[in-house]
C-alpha positions as CSV (number, residue, x, y, z in Angstrom):
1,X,0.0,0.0,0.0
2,X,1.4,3.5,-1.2
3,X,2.4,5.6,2.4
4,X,2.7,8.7,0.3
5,X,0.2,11.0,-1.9
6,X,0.9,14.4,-4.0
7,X,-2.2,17.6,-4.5
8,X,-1.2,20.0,-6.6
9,X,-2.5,23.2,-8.2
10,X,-2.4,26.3,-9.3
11,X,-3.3,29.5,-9.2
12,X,-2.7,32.8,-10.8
13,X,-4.1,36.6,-9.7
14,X,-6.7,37.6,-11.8
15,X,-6.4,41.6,-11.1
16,X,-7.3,43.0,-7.9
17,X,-7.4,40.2,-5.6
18,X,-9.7,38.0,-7.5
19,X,-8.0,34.5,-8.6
20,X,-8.3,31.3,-10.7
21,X,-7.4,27.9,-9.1
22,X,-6.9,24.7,-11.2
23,X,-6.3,21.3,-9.7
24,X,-4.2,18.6,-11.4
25,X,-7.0,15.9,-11.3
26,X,-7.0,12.2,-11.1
27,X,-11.0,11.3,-9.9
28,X,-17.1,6.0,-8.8
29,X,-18.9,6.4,-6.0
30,X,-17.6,8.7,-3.6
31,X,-19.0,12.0,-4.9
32,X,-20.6,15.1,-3.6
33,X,-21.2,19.0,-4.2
34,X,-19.9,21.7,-2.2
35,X,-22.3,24.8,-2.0
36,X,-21.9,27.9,0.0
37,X,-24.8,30.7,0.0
38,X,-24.5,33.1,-2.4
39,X,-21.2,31.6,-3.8
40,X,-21.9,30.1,-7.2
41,X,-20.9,27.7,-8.9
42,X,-21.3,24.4,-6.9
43,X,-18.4,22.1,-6.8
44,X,-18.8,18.7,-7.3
45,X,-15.9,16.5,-5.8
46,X,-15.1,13.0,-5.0
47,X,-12.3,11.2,-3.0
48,X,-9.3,11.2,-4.6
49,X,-8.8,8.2,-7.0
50,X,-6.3,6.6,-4.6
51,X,-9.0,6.6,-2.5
52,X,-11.4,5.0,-4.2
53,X,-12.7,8.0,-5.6
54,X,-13.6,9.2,-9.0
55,X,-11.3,10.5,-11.5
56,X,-11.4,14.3,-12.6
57,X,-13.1,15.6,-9.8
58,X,-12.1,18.5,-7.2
59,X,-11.0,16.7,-3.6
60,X,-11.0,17.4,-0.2
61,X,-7.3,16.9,-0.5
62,X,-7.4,19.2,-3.7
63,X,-9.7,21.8,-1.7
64,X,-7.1,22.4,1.3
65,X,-4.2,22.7,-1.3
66,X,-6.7,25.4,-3.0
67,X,-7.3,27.0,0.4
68,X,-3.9,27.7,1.0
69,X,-3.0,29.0,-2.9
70,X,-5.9,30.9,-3.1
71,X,-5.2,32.8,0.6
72,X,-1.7,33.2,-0.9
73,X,-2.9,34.7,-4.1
74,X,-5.5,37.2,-2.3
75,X,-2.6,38.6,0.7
76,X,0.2,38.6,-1.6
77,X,-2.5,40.6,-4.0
78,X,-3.0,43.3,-1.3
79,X,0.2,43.5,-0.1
80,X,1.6,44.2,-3.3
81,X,-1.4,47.0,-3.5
82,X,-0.4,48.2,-0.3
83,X,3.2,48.7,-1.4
84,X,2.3,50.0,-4.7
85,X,4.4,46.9,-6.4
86,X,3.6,46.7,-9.7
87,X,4.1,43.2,-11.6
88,X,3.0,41.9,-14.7
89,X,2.2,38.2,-13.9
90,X,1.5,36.2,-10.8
91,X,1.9,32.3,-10.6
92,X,1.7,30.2,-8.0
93,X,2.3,26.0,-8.2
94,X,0.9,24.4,-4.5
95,X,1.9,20.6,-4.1
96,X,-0.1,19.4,-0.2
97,X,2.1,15.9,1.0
98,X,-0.1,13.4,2.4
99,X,1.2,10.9,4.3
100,X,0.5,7.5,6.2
101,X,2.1,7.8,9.9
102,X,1.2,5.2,12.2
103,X,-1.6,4.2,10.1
104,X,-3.3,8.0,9.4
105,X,-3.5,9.9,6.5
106,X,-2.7,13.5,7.0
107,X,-1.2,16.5,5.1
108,X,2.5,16.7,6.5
109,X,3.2,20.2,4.0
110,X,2.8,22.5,1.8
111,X,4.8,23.7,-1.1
112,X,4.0,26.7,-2.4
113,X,6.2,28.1,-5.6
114,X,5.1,31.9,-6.8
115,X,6.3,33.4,-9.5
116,X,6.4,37.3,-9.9
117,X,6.8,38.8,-12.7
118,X,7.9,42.5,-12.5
119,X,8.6,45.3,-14.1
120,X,12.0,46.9,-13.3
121,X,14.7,45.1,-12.0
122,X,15.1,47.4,-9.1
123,X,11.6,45.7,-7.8
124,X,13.1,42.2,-7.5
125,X,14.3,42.4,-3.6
126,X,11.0,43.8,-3.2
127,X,8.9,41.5,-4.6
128,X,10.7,38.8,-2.6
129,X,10.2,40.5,1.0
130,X,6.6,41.4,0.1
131,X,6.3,36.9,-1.2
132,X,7.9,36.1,1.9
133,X,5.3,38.8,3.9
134,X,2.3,37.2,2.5
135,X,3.5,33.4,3.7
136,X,3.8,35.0,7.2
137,X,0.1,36.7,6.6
138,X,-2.0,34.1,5.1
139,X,-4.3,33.4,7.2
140,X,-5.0,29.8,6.1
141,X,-1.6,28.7,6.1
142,X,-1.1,30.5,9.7
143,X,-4.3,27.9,10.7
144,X,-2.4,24.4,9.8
145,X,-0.6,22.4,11.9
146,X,1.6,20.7,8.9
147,X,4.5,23.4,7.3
148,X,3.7,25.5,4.8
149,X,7.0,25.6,2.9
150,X,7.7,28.5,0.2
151,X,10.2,28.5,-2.9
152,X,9.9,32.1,-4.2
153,X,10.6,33.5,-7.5
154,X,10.6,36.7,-9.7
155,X,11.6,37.3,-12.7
156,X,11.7,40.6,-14.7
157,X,9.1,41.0,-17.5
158,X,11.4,40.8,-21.3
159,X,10.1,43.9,-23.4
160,X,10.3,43.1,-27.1
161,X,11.5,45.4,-29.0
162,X,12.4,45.5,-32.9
163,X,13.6,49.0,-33.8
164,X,11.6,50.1,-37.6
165,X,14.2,51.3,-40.0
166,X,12.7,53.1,-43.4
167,X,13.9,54.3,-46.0
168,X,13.9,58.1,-47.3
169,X,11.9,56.9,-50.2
170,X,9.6,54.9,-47.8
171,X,9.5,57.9,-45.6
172,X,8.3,60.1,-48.2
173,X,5.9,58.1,-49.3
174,X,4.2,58.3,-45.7
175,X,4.0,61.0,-45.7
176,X,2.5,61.2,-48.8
177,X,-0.2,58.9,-47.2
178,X,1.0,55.3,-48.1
179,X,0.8,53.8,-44.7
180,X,1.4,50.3,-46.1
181,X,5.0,50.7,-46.3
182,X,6.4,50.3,-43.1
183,X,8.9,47.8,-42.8
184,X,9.7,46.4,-39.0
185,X,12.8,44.9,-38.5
186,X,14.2,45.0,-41.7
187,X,15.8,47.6,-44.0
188,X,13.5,47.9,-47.0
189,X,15.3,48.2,-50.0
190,X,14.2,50.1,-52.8
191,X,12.2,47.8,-55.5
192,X,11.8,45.0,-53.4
193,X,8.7,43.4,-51.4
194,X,8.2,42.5,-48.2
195,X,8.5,38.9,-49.3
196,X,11.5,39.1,-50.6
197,X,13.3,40.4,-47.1
């Protein structure tokens, strides 16, 4: 019998402090919906496949790993609000461990792996502190009595940039109105087409 079982998901900020979270699913008869007033949509779930559950549905071992991501994603949100951090992308992978110790189940940690993506690289350190601020902050975390474990990471968002060169001919004609002419990333020689550059 296998001692050891892996959750994962993931999440990513949505804007604000509003968040997506997708499970990695494996998932017969051990099904149910999860409703809470005025929360929509229902959630149907089942126990894990392992568990004699049925594949592709949420979990209750998928719905704590959520818990945590989804805290994570909402107070690293408004801290980075609070600090006025700007970042183009947020990320975050959560793996829960569940383990069989002295013959019970139970989640022995928490791995959670954001990924920021800023804007300047004189944001980096700051984006770290402000990661490493929300792990201390998140409330659901803060409630476990397993380790929430976190592997930070920001990276700086790549601008892409292809300088236009024209020619004077090309520039003229512009001018002139002839819009169609522009040639990115090339130099356009006189009497030839795009498709020959």
């Amino acid at each position: 019998m296998q001692v050891h079982h892996e959750y994962r998901v993931n999440a990513f900020g949505a804007g604000g402090r509003n968040g997506v979270v997708h499970a990695a699913f494996g998932a017969g008869g051990r099904n149910g919906v999860v409703h809470a007033e005025g929360v929509l949509p229902c959630i149907s779930f089942s126990a894990p496949p392992e568990f004699l559950g049925e594949p592709g549905r949420w979990t209750p071992e998928h719905f704590l790993v959520a818990a945590v991501a989804s805290c994570f994603v909402s107070t690293f949100s408004g801290i980075a609000e609070r600090a006025r951090l700007e970042f183009a992308s947020f990320n975050l992978d959560a793996e829960g461990m569940l383990d069989n110790e002295d013959g019970f189940w139970r989640f022995t940690e928490i791995k959670l792996r954001p990924v920021v993506t800023v804007l300047k690289e004189e944001d980096l350190d700051r984006a770290i502190r402000l990661l490493e601020k929300a792990e201390k902050s998140c409330l659901i975390a803060r409630s476990l009595q397993f380790k929430v474990v976190l592997f930070p990471a920001v990276k700086i968002e790549e601008e892409l940039t292809v300088p236009a060169r024209i020619s004077t001919e090309h520039t003229q004609r512009l001018q002139g109105g002839h819009r169609n002419a522009v040639q990115v990333g090339a130099a356009f020689q006189p009497g030839s087409s795009a498709s020959q550059l």
